[in-house]
C-alpha positions in Angstrom: 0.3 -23.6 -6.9 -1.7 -20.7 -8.5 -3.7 -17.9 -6.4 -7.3 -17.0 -7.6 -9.3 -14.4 -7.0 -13.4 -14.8 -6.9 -14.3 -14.0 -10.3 -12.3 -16.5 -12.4 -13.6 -19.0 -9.6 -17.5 -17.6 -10.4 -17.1 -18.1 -14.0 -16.0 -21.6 -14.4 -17.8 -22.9 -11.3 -21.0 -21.0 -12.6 -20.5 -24.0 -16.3 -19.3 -26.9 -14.0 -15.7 -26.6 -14.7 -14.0 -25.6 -12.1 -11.9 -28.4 -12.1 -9.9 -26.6 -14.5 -7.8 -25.3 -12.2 -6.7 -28.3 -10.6 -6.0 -30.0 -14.0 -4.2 -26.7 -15.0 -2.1 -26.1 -11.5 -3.0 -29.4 -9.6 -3.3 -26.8 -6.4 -5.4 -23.3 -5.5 -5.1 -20.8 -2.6 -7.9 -18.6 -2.2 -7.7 -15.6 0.2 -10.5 -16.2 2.8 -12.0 -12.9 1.9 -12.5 -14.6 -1.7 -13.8 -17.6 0.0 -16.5 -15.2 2.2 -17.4 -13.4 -1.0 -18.4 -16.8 -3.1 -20.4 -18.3 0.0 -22.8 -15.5 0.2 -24.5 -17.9 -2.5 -24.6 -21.2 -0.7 -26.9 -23.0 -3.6 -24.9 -21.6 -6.3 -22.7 -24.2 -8.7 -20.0 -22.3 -8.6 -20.0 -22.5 -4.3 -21.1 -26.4 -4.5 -17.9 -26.4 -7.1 -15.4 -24.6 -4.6 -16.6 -26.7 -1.6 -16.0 -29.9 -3.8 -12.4 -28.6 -4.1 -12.1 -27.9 -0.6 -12.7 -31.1 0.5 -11.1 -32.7 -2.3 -8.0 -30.7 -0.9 -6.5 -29.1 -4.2 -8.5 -25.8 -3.2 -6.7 -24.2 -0.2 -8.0 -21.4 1.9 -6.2 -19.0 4.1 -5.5 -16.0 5.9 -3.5 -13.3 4.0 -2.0 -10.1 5.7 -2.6 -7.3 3.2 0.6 -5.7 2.3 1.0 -2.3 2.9 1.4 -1.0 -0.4 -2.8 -2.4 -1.2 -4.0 -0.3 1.8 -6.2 1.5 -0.9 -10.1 2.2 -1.4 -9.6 1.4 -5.3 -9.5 -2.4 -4.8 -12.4 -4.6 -2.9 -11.1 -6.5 -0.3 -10.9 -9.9 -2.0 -8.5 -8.6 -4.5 -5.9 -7.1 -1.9 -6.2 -10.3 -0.3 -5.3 -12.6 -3.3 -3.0 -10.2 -4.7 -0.7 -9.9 -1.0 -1.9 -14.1 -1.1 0.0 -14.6 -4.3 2.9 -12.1 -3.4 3.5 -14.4 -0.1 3.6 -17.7 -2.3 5.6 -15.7 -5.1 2.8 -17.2 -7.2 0.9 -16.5 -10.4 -2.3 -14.6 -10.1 -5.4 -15.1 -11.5 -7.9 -12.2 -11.4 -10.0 -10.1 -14.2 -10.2 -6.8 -12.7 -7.9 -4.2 -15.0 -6.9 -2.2 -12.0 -6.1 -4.9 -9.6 -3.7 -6.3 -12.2 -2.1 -2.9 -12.3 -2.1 -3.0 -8.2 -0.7 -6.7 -9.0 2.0 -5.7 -11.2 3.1 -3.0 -8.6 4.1 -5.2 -6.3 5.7 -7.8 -8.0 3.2 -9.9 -8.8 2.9 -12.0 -11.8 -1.4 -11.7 -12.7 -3.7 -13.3 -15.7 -7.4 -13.3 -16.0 -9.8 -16.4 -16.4 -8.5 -16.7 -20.3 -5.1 -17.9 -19.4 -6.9 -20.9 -17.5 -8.7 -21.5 -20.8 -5.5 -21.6 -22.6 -3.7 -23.8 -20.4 -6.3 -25.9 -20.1 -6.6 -26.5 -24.2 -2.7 -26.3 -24.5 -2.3 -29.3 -21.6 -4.9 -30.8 -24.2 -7.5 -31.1 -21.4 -9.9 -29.2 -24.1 -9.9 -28.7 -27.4 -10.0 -25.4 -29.1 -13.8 -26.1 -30.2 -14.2 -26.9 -26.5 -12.2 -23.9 -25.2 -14.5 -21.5 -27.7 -17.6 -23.4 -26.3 -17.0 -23.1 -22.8 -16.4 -19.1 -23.1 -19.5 -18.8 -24.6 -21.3 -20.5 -22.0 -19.2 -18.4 -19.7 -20.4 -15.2 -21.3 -24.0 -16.8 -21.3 -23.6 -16.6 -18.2 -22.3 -13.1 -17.3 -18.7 -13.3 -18.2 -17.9 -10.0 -19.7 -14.4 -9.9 -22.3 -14.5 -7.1 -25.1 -14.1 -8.0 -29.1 -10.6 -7.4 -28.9 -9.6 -9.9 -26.0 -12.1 -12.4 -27.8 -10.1 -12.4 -30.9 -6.9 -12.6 -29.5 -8.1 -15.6 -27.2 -9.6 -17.3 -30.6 -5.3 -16.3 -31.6 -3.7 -17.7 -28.8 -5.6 -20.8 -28.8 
C-alpha cells in the first residue's frame, strides 16, 4: 500500500491514468481531507478517476489523526493528513509539495512526488519510456509544473 496526497492524484487522473497507481502499488489510502479537496470538482476526470477506484476498491479513504508534530500553518490540511496517513501505515508517500516532504521526512516518513509513479510504472514495464515522456508532457499540458532540472534527471532515471 502507498499513501497519496491530492496532487499526484490531480495529475494522472486529469490524462486518464490514474490507474497507475494500482498497477504500481495494487492499493491507495487517501486521507479524507484529500478526498474533500478532489471532489470540489465533481465533473472533473481526475474525480470520475478516483471514484472509479473507490468502487473498484484499490483506492481506500480514511480518517487520519494529525500527529502532533504537523500542528503547523505551513502545510494545507490535506498534506498533514496524508503525511500522519502514511506515518500510521509506515508507508511510502506520494506528494509534490517541497516543504511537505521536508515536514514528511521529519517524522519518519518515507515521501516521492508524481515522477516516482512514472518510473515505477515504466520500470514494471507498464509504459515504455516513449510512453513515460508522453504522458509527462500531457501532464505538464495540463498544469503539472517540474523544473528543467527534475525533467532531465526523470528523462536519466527512466
Amino acid at each position: 500500500m502507498i499513501v497519496s496526497n491530492s496532487s499526484p492524484i490531480i495529475s494522472l487522473g486529469t490524462v486518464g491514468r490514474l490507474e497507475l497507481f494500482q498497477k504500481c502499488f495494487q492499493e491507495v489510502a487517501i486521507p479524507s481531507g484529500v478526498y474533500d479537496e478532489i471532489s470540489m470538482k465533481r465533473d472533473s476526470p481526475e474525480f470520475i478517476s478516483l471514484q472509479k477506484g473507490i468502487e473498484e476498491r484499490w483506492i481506500k479513504v480514511e480518517k487520519a489523526e494529525l500527529l502532533p508534530t504537523l500542528k503547523t500553518n505551513r502545510l494545507g490540511n490535506g498534506e498533514k493528513e496524508a503525511i500522519s496517513l502514511a506515518a500510521k501505515h509506515k508507508s511510502i508517500l506520494v506528494i509534490d509539495d517541497d516543504s511537505a516532504k521536508t515536514y514528511a521526512e521529519i517524522v519518519g516518513v518515507e515521501s516521492h512526488g508524481t515522477l516516482y509513479v512514472l518510473t515505477r510504472a515504466k520500470n514494471k514495464g507498464f509504459l515504455s519510456r516513449s510512453e513515460a515522456i508522453h504522458l509527462l508532457g500531457r501532464m505538464m499540458e495540463a498544469g503539472f509544473y517540474i523544473s528543467t532540472l527534475v525533467y532531465g534527471k526523470f528523462l536519466e532515471e527512466i
